[in-house]
MARKEVO-74281 format. One record per residue (C-alpha): residue in three letters; x, y, z. Coordinates in steps of 0.1 Angstrom, whole numbers, padded with zeros to 4 digits, always signed. Example, Ala and Ser with C-alpha at 12.3 -4.5 7.8 and 13.67 -1.06 7.14 Angstrom:
! residues 2
ala+0123-0045+0078ser+0137-0011+0071
! end
This chain:
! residues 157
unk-0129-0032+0205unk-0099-0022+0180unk-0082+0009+0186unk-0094+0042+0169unk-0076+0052+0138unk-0081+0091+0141unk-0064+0107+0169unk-0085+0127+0193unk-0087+0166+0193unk-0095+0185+0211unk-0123+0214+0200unk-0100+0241+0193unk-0084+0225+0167unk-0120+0215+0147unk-0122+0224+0113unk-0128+0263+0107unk-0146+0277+0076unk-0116+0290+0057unk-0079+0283+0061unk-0055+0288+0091unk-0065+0313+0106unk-0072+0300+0140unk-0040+0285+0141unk-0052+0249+0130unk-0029+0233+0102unk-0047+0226+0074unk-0040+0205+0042unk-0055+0203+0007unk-0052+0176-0014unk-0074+0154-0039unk-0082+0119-0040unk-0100+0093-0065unk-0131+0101-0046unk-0126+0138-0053unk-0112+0172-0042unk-0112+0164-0001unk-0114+0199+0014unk-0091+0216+0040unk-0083+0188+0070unk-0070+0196+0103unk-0037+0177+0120unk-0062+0145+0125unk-0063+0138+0090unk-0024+0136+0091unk-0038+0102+0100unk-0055+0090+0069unk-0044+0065+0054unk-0024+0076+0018unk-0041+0069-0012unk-0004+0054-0026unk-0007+0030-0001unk-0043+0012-0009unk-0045-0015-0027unk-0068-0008-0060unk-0088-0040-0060unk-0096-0038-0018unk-0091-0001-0007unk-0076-0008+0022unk-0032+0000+0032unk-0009-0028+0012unk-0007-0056+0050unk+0014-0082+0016unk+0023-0059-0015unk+0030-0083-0046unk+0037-0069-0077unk+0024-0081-0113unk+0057-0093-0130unk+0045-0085-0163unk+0026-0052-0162unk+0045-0037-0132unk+0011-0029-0109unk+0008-0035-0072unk-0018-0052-0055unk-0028-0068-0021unk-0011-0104-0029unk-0045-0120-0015unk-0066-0095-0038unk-0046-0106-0071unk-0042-0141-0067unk-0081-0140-0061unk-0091-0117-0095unk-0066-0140-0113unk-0088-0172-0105unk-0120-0154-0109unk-0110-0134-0141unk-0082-0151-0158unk-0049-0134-0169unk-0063-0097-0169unk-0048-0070-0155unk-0077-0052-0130unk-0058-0018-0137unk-0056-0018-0174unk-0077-0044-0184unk-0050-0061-0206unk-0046-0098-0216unk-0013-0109-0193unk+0013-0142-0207unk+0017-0148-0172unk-0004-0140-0137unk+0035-0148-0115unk+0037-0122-0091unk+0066-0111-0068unk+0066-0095-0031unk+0070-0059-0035unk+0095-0052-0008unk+0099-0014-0015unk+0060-0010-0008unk+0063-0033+0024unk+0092-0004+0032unk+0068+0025+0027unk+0036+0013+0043unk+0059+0000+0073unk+0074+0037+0078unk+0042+0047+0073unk+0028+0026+0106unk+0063+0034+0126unk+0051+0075+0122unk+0015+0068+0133unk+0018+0046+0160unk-0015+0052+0172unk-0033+0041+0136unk-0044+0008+0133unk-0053+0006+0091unk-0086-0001+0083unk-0096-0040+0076unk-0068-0049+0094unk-0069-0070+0129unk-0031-0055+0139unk-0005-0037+0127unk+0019-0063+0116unk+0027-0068+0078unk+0015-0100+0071unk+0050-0122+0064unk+0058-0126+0023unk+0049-0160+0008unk+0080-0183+0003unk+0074-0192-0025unk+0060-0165-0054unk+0055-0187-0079unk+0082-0168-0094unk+0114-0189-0100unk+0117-0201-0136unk+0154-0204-0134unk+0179-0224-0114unk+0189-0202-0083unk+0221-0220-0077unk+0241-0199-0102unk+0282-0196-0100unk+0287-0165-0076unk+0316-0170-0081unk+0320-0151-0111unk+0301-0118-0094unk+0336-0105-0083unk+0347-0103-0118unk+0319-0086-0128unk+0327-0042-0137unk+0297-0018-0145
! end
């Protein structure tokens, strides 16, 4: 059985009706589904809505990035709609030149800081808690990598 996202708590720190008052830390925020109401320490837990894909739901596990129109997806999620839909975006709906992607390593950053701080949290639709490694290849390289380095030490900004 996989482990259970929320951590437990204990009764004293159930939701009250109101605010803090009973000592419990609460939090208000919204989300795509709506306004979420006040949510005690648990739901320090959830997963961040910055962090789900848009085309699964579910916490970036390979973060790719849509060259042209800048989005993030799951890299799996994309690379599907792309096949399925053609060139769109699934974001804006927009005619793309080009479906290339690239690994979106700043994302990988955040979602991994995010598992480091909630070591008890295994994501949803996830079997572990392991990023899954970056494709080698991106389907990105339209130029010849083997450029003269040698000329970067000349090189003022």
């Amino acid at each position: 059985m996989a482990p259970s996202k929320r951590r437990k708590t204990s009764a004293a720190s159930e939701p009250t009706s109101g605010n803090t008052s009973a000592g419990v830390r609460t939090r208000r925020g919204a989300s795509a589904r709506g306004d979420v109401p006040d949510a005690p320490d648990a739901d320090l837990d959830a997963e961040p809505e910055e962090l789900l894909c848009p085309i699964t739901r579910t916490v970036f596990r390979d973060p790719v990035f849509v060259l042209e129109s800048g989005h993030t997806y799951e890299r799996s999620a994309i690379l599907s709609h792309f096949r399925r839909n053609g060139a769109k975006d699934p974001l804006t709906r927009r005619a793309l030149s080009s479906t290339k992607v690239m690994t979106n390593w700043a994302m990988r950053n955040v979602v991994q800081a995010w598992l480091d701080k909630h070591p008890g949290v295994t994501p949803d639709g996830w079997d572990s808690r392991e990023l899954l490694e970056p494709s080698e290849d991106d389907g990105t390289r339209t130029f010849d990598d083997e450029g003269d380095v040698e000329v970067l030490p000349g090189f003022r900004v």
